[in-house]
N, C-alpha and C positions, 0 to 999 in steps of 0.2 A: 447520529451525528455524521455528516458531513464534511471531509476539505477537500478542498479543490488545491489542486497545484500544477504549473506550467513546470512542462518537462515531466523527465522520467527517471529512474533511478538507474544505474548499470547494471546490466546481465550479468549473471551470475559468474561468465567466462571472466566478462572484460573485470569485476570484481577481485576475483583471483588473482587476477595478473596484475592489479595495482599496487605501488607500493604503500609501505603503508602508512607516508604522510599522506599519499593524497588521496588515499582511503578516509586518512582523517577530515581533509577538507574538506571530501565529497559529507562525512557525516555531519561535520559541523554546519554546511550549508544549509542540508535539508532539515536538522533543527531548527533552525531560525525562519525557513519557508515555512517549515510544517507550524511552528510556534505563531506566525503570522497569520497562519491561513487558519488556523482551527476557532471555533466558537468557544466561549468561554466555558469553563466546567466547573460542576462541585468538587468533583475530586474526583480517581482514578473508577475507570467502571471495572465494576468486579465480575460480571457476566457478561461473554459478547461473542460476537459472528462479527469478522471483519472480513467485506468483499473489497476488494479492489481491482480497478479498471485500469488497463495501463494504453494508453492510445497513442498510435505513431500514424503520421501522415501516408509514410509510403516502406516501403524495401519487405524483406522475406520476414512473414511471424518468427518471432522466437518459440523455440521450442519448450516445452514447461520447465523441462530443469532448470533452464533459463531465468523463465520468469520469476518461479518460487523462489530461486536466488534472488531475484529482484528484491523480492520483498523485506533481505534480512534488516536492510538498512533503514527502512520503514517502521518494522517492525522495534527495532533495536532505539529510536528516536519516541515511538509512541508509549514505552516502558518506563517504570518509575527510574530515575537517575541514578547510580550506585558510583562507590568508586572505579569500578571497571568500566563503567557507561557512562560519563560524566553529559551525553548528550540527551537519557531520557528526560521527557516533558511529561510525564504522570497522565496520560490520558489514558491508558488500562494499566491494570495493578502488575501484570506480568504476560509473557507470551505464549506460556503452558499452557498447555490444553484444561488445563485446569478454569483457566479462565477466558480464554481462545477459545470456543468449544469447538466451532471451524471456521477456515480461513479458507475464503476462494478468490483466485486470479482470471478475469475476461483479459482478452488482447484485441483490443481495439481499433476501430480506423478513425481517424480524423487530426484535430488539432493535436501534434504531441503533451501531453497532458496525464496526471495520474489522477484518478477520485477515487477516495477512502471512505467509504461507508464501514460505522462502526455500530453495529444496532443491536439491543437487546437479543440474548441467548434465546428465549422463549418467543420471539419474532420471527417465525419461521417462513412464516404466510409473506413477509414485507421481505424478507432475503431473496426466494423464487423470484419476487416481483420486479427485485430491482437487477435479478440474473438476467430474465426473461426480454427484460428493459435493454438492456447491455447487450446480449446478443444479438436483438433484430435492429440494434442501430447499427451493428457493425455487418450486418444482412445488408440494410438500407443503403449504405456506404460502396457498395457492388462486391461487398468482400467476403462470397460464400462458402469459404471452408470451413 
């Protein structure tokens, strides 16, 4: 599975330092993109590898702490809904490594934009592929760190 979404999530800094309505907002927004953008599903996947591409036009990479923070609100959106989470969308059953088995971040160059590939745990061979994918675009792009 697949979504595409315009823009990016905040760094883990700028995160921190929000308060926390407009943590809320920021959350509640990107449910409704992510709810829009995602292909329809049977129900929550219960094994999986989720990569994610986070691409900015131009200024200094973030550093990974950074990014992984990126991720929490993504991650927190993609989870089944609970009282405490009133924003998961049930598209994986939980964010445990249990059912996570691993989660990788590329930092990307081009249109600001995130893409969430969520693929089968046993998909090993299509994760590399789509690593592999992700890095020499952001090669192509003149961005060779």
């Amino acid at each position: 599975m697949r979504i595409e979404l315009d823009g990016t999530t905040p760094l883990l800094n700028e995160w921190q330092r929000m308060h926390w309505r407009e943590r809320k907002r920021c959350m509640e927004s990107l449910a409704w993109r992510l709810a829009a953008a995602r292909p329809p599903a049977s129900g929550p996947v219960q094994s999986c590898v989720i990569l994610i591409e986070r691409r900015t036009r131009s200024g200094p990479r973030p550093d990974w702490d950074g990014l992984y923070g990126a991720l929490k609100p993504i991650l927190d959106c993609l989870v089944m809904p609970t009282r405490r989470n009133p924003h998961g969308l049930g598209v994986i059953a939980d964010d445990s490594p249990d059912v996570v088995r691993w989660l990788g971040v590329i930092p990307g160059r081009g249109p600001t934009s995130t893409v969430i590939d969520i693929l089968p745990a046993g998909d090993l061979r299509a994760v590399m592929e789509r690593v592999v994918q992700a890095v020499e675009r952001g090669t192509e792009m003149g961005d060779t760190r």
